[in-house]
C-alpha positions, -999 to +999 in steps of 0.1 A: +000+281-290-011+283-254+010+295-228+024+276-195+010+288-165+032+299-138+037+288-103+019+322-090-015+314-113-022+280-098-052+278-074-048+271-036-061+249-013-056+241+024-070+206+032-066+183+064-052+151+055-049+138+088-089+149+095-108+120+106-133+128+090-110+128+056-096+096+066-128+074+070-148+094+037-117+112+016-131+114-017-155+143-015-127+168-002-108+153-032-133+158-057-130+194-047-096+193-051-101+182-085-121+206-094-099+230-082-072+223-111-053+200-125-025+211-108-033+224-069-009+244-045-012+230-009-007+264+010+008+247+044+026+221+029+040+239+003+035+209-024+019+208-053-013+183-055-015+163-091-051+158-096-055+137-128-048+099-136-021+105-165-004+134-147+001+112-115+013+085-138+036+109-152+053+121-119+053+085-104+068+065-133+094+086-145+122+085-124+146+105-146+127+139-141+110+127-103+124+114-071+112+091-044+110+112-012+146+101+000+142+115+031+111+100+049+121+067+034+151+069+049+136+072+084+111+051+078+137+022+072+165+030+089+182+034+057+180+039+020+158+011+010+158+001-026+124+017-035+146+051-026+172+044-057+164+053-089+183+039-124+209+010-125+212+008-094+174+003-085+168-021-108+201-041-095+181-043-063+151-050-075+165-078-095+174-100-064+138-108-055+118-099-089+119-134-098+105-153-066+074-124-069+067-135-105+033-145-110+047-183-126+061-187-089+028-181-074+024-217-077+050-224-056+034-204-026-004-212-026+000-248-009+017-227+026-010-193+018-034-216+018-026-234+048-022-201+066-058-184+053-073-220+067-054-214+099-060-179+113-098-182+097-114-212+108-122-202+144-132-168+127-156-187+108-168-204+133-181-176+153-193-159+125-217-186+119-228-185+158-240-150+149-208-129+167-195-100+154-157-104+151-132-076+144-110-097+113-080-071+112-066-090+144-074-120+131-071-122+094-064-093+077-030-082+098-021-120+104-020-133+072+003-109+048+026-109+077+029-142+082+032-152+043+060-131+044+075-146+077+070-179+057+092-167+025+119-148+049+123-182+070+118-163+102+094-181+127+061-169+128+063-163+170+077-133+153+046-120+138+028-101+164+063-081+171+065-078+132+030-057+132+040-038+163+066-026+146+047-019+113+019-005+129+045+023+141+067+032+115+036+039+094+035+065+121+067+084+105+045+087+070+014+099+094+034+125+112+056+135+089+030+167+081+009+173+116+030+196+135+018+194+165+030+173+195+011+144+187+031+144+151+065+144+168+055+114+191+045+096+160+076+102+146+100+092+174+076+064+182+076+052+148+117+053+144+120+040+178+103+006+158+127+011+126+151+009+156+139-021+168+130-041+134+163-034+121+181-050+151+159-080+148+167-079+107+204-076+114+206-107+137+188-131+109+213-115+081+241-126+101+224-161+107+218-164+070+255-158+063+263-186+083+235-209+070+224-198+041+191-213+025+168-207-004+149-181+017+146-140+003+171-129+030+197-154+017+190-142-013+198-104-003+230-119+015+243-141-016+237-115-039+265-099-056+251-067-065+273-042-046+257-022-013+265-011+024+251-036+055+228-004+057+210-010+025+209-050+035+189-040+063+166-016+051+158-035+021+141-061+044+129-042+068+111-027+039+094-056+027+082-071+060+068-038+063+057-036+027+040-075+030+025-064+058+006-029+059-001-023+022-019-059+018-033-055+051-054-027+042-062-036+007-074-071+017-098-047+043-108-030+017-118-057-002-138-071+021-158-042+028-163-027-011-179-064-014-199-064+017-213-030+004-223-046-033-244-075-023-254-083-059-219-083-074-203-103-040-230-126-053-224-127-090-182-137-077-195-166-051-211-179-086-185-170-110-147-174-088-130-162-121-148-126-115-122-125-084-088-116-099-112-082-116-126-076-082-095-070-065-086-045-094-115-028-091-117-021-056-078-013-059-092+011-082-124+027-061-105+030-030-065+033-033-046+019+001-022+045-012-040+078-019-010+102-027+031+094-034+055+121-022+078+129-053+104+156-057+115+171-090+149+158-096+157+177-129+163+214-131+127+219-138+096+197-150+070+202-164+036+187-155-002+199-161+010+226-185+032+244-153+070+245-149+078+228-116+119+242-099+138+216-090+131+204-058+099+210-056+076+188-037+048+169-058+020+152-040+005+125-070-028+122-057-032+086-072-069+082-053-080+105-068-062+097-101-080+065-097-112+076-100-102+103-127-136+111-153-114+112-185-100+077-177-131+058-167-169+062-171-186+067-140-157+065-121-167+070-086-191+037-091-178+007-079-182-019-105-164-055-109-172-055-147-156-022-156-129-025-186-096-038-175-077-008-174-044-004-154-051+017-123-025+035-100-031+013-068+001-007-071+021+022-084+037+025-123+070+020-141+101+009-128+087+015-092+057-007-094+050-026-063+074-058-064+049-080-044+016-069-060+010-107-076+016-120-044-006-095-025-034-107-051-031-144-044-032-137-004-064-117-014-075-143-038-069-170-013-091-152+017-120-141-008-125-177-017-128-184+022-149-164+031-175-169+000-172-205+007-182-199+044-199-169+047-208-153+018-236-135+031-209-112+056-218-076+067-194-050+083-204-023+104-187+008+120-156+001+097-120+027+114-101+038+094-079+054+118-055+082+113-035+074+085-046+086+049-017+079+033-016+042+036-051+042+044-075+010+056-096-005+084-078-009+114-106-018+127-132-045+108-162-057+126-177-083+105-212-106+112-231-128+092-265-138+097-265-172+120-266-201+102 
């Protein structure tokens, strides 16, 4: 029989996440996190880093033993935002818009997606083809989840540059929530200043949607009869503008660039447009937008990687890293569009699976086909990935193709 280990036997690390040097290349520190254990102790943060794909699974899926970090979500919203519930009540919420993010509704949305992916991409295009270099995270990767998601809120899309002002801010809170220094705290107030702002805005349409209701998400919150406080209104669309905004944002980057960087297999999808839907997977899989969720144990004590967690102890579910986890996959740190379909950890697991991830696929889907139909030959260079490693991505995208 072999024995648990205890909390003192566990091996200790003390890595940078906010490095930029982590942010723009994470995964060698990670590997050496892996190799550390399957179960790390941070020593500044105090939390304990889950190294392996069915161990993150494990602390992000079940809800019973593991918590959402309550806190930080809280701020981040303004309130507690239905991704913050756990049980009955979560899946109450969740309930109200599961069905209009169904992937038989998709059909519904790809006549206006497309129309948008046409709009904010055809002058892109164009210069492209006149042999400039054009930064596409102003002008296609930011633009397009956001407005989508203006488009299925019914809030105009003069809207949309404030909506990613604000986004671009509260991701801020997540950022700072662990540097200590004064730039951490300005992040923070900077970033709640926006929740601030975002859920004034919010507030306003509610109200106009109780007075003219329509067929819109936010009249769907407002109709509902599932029982919460104005507070939980509020954050709950706060949280998916900002959910349809910076988590697609980045993976849509991301796709872009994994592609640009596999010539042969970008080629082998401009033949084959069915190889897409895989694609997106797999690059979801070689390079998470989300490379760790915050979870606290909730029951007296958990166990996970053979060690007895106390209750309340803070669990960092390193689901990068999980992605690319050697037991799971073959060769797992090669990017490759043909890999066995296995489910990865990109969009989360369980009950708390992300609600929007078919429609974050057919935005993808939609701008993929674009840009294979116009420039399928597209480079980047000098990709930023800023400062955020939690929800990370290009922030900035310079992208050329060869003049035509």
């Amino acid at each position: 029989m072999t024995s648990m280990m205890t909390l003192n036997d566990l091996p200790t690390i003390d890595v940078d996440f906010y490095d930029p040097a982590f942010v723009k290349d994470p995964y060698p520190v990670l590997e050496k996190v892996r190799d550390a254990g399957r179960i790390v102790r941070h020593e500044r943060l105090g939390s304990y880093l889950i190294t392996s794909y069915r161990d993150c699974a494990r602390a992000m899926g079940q809800g019973r033993l593991f918590a959402s970090d309550h806190e930080q979500i809280g701020k981040l919203f303004g309130g507690p935002p239905f991704t913050a519930m756990e049980g009955k009540q979560h899946s109450d919420f969740r309930g109200i818009w599961s069905r209009d993010f169904m992937r038989k509704r998709l059909s519904d949305y790809e006549g206006f997606i497309r129309e948008i992916v046409t709009a904010q991409t055809d002058s892109v295009f164009e210069q492209l083809k006149a042999g400039e270099v054009v930064d596409v995270v102003p002008r296609i990767t930011r633009p397009i989840p956001t407005r989508v998601i203006a488009e299925l809120m019914a809030v105009p899309s003069a809207n949309v540059p404030e909506f990613i002002t604000w986004t671009d801010d509260m991701g801020g809170i997540m950022e700072g929530r662990d540097d200590p220094t004064a730039r951490g705290r300005e992040l923070i107030e900077t970033g709640m200043a926006a929740t601030a702002r975002m859920n004034e805005y919010v507030a306003t349409v509610i109200e106009e949607r109780r007075r003219n209701p329509g067929d819109d998400l936010v009249s769907k919150m407002v109709l509902t009869e599932v029982k919460m406080s104005e507070a939980e209104r509020v954050a709950a669309n706060t949280q998916l503008i900002f959910a349809g905004n910076e988590t697609t944002s980045k993976l849509m980057g991301h796709c872009l660039v994994a592609l640009a960087l596999h010539p042969e297999q970008k080629e082998e999808i401009r033949k084959d447009r069915s190889l897409i839907p895989q694609a997106i997977e797999e690059v979801h899989r070689w390079t998470s937008v989300k490379l760790w969720n915050i979870r606290f144990v909730k029951a007296e004590e958990a166990e996970l990687a053979g060690v007895v967690l106390p209750q309340g102890a803070t669990v960092m579910a390193l689901q990068g890293l999980g992605n690319r986890d050697p037991e799971r996959w073959d060769d797992p740190s090669v990017f490759d569009i043909h890999r066995a379909s296995q489910s990865h950890l990109g969009f989360g697991v369980g009950p708390h699976a992300c609600l929007g991830m078919n429609l974050a696929r057919l935005e993808i889907e939609t701008v993929l086909n674009r840009f294979l139909d116009e420039v399928p030959d597209w480079e980047v260079r000098d990709v930023d990935y800023g400062l955020n490693a939690m929800i990370r991505g290009p922030v900035h995208l310079p992208v050329s193709s060869p003049a035509q």
